[in-house]
N, C-alpha and C positions, 0 to 999 in steps of 0.2 A: 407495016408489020414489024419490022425489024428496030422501027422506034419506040411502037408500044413494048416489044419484047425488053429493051433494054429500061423501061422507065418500070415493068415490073421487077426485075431484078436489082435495081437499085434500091425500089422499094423497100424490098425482100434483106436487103443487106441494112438498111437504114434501122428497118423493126429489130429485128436482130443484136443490133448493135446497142438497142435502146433497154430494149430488154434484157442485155447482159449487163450494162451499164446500174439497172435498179438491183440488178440480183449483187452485184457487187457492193452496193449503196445498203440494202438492207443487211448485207456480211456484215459491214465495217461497222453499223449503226448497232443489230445486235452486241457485236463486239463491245461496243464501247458501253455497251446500256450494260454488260455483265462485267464490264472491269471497273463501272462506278458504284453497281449496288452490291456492297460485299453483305453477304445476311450470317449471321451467327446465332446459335442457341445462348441461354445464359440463365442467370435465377435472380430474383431481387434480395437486397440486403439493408437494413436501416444504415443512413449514413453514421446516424447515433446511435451507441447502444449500452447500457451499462451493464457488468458484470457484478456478482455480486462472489465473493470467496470469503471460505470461511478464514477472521481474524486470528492470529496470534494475540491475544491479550495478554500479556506478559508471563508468568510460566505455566499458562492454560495454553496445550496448539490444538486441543480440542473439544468441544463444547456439543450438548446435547441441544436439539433443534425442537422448541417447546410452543412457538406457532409459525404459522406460513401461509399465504394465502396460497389461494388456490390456483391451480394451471390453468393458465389463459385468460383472466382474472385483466381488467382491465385497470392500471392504475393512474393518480394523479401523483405529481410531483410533492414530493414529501410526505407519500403515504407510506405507513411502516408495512414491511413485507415481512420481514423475516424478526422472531426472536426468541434469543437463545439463552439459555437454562441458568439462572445469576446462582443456584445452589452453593458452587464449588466454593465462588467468589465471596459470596456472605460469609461461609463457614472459616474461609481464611479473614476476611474483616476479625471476624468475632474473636478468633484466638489470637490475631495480632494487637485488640483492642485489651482483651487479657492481660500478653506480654506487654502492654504498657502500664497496665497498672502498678504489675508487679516490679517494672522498673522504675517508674515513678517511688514507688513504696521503700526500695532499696535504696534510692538518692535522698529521703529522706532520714533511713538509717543511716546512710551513710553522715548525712552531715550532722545528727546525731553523736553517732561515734568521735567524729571529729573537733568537735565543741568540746566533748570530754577528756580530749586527748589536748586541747588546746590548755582546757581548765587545770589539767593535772599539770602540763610542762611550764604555766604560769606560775601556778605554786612552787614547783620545784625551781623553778628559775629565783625568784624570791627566797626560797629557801637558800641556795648557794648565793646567792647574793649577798642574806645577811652572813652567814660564815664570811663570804671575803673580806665583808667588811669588817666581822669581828677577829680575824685572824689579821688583819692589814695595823689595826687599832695596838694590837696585843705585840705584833712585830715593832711596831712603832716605838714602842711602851719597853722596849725592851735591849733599846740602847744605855741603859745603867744597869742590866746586867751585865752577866759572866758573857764571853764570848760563847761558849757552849750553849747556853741558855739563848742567847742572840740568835746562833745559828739554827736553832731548832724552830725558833720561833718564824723565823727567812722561810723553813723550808714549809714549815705548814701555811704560810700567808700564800708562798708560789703555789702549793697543792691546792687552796681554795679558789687562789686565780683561774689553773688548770681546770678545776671544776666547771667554774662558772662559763669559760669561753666553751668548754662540750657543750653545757645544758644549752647555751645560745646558737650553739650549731646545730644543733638537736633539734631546738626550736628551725631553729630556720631551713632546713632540711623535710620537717614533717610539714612545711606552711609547702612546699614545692609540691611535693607527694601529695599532700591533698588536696591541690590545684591539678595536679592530673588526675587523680581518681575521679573529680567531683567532674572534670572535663570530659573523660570519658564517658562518665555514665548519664550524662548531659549528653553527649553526642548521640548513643545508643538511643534514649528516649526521642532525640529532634530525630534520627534514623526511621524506628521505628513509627513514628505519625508521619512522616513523609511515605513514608508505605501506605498506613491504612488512606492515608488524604489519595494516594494515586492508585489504590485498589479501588476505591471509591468511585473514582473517574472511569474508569472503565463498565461499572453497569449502566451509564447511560450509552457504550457504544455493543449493548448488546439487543438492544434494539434499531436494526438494519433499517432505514429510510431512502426510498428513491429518490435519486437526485433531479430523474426526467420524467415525462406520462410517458405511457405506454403499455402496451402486455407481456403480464409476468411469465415468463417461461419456466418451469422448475427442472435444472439438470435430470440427466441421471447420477444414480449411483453405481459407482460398478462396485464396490465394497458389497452392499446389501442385495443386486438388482433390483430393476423397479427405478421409478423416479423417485428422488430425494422426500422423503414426508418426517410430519411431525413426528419425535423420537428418535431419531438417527443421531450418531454423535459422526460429526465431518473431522476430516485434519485439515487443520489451517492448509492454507494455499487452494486447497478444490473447491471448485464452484458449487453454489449451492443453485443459482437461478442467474436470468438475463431479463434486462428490459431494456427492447428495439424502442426506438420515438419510430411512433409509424407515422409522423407526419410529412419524412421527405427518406426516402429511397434512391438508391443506387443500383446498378446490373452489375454482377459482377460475372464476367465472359472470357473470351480468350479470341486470338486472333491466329488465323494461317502466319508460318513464318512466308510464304510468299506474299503474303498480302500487308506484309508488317509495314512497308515504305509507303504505301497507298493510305493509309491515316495520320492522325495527327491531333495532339491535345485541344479542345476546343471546338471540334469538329463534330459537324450537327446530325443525330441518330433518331430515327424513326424505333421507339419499340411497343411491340406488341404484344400484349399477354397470349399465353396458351389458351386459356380458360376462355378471353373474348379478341379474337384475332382481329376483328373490323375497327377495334377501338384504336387508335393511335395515341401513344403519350410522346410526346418529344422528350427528347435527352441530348446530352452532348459528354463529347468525350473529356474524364477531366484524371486519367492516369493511364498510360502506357507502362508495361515492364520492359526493365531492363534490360532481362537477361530472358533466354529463351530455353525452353523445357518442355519433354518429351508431354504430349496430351494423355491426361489421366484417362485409364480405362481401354486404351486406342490399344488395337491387337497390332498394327501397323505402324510405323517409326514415325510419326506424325508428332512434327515440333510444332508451338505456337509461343504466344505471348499473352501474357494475364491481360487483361485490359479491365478501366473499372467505365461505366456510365453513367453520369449525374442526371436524374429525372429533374425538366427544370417545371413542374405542375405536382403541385401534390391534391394524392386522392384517396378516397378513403378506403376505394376497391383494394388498391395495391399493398399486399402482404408479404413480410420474410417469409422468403424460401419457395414463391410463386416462381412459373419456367414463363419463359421471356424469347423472343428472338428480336434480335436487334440488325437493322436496316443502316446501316453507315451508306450516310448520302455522299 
């Protein structure tokens, strides 16, 4: 009796022991199953996306919006999206092609004028010319007279000299002056065509083209409310529209600051849309942030880390701005 008693007891202590042992076994296993599946919410975002803002075209910063396709409007790579109002830009061609005429018109009076002004200082130089030389002649002539008569005759030969070296300055003075003017108004005209030639250039860039496929998003406008439509005049620098390449996606999430050490760039992510939770896309992790900041919206002092997810599957289901939870394995 006292043998059976003690082989029950032992018993009793052995089950006991075994059964604390699994409850301990299933803690630690728990445990560890919830410190390697960290799950976070997050949204998709194209990895590509391009922006479209309204140009500065040189002293136009803003321009009226005269077609657009439509919102949501599926596009292909080098389809025109957006184009804006060439009016302004003609209007200034037309008066700048004007002020060329009228400058061209004037460099021809001018050279004009200057023929004439050449023709008249040639004569006149010919004219004091023959004077020097008939006062030079007459000087000359005048060594068998009187000294008096001699001297007079000296001083009119030097007054013809004196003449002639003016007229030749004169000349050569008005040959400078209208080497500048004709320069100047030469340079005006080459000025002015370098404008319309680069006024010109610019209504080919008033027609906006995608550089990627994707779908067209049309901003809003906070000027007019309402999303941006044909008619609106933009200021340079605001966006008019966006187009996401939806053919590869990213999550962009955020991470507990406690759970910041527990990942790591590279590191392979189960995510699952809202919309169809049983689907699984794989991802991996391809940006940690640096710096860490308080979580938008959180009524509680709740820090985290930006973190981005590279989808490495692309599909056609997955849309900007769809909600996501992501599974870091």
């Amino acid at each position: 009796m006292k043998r059976y008693i003690v082989y029950i007891a032992a018993l009793f202590f052995v089950s006991a022991a075994i059964i604390g042992c699994g409850r301990v076994e299933d803690k630690k296993s728990a445990e560890a199953a919830a410190g390697k599946n960290i799950v976070e919410t997050g949204y998709l975002e194209a990895v590509n996306s391009k922006s479209f803002v309204m140009p500065r075209l040189g002293q136009w910063s803003n321009l009226k919006i005269i077609g657009l396709v439509e919102h949501g409007s599926i596009v292909n790579e080098g389809d025109s999206v957006i184009q804006l109002d060439p009016t302004d830009i003609l209007k200034h061609i037309s008066d700048k092609e004007t002020t060329l005429e009228s400058q061209e018109a004037a460099l021809e009076k001018l050279k004009i004028s200057k023929a004439n002004t050449r023709s008249s200082q040639e004569s006149n130089r010919k004219t004091q010319l023959a004077s020097f030389e008939q006062k030079k002649m007459e000087y000359e002539a005048s060594r068998f007279e009187s000294d008096k008569t001699k001297r007079i005759r000296e001083l009119e030969f030097q007054q013809a000299e004196i003449n002639l070296q003016k007229e030749m300055r004169k000349i050569e003075l008005n040959r400078i002056v209208e080497d500048i003017d004709l320069k100047r108004q030469e340079w005006q005209i080459e000025r002015t065509k370098k404008e319309i030639e680069d006024t010109k250039k610019l209504l080919d860039q008033l027609t906006i083209r995608t550089p990627i496929p994707g779908v067209f998003q049309v901003m809003y406008n906070w000027r007019g409310g309402g999303l941006v439509k044909v008619g609106d005049q933009i200021y340079s620098g605001n966006r008019i529209a966006v187009v996401p390449d939806l053919r590869w996606m990213k999550v962009k999430t955020q991470i507990n600051e406690i759970d910041f050490l527990k990942i790591h760039v590279g590191q392979k992510v189960a995510v699952r849309l809202d919309a169809m939770h049983d689907v699984v896309f794989d991802g991996e992790i391809s940006y940690i942030g640096k710096l860490c900041h308080q979580k938008w919206g959180s009524d509680l002092k709740q820090m985290v880390f930006d973190v981005e997810v590279k989808l490495l599957v692309s599909d056609e289901r997955l849309r900007p701005g769809m909600t996501v939870s992501c599974e870091f394995l």
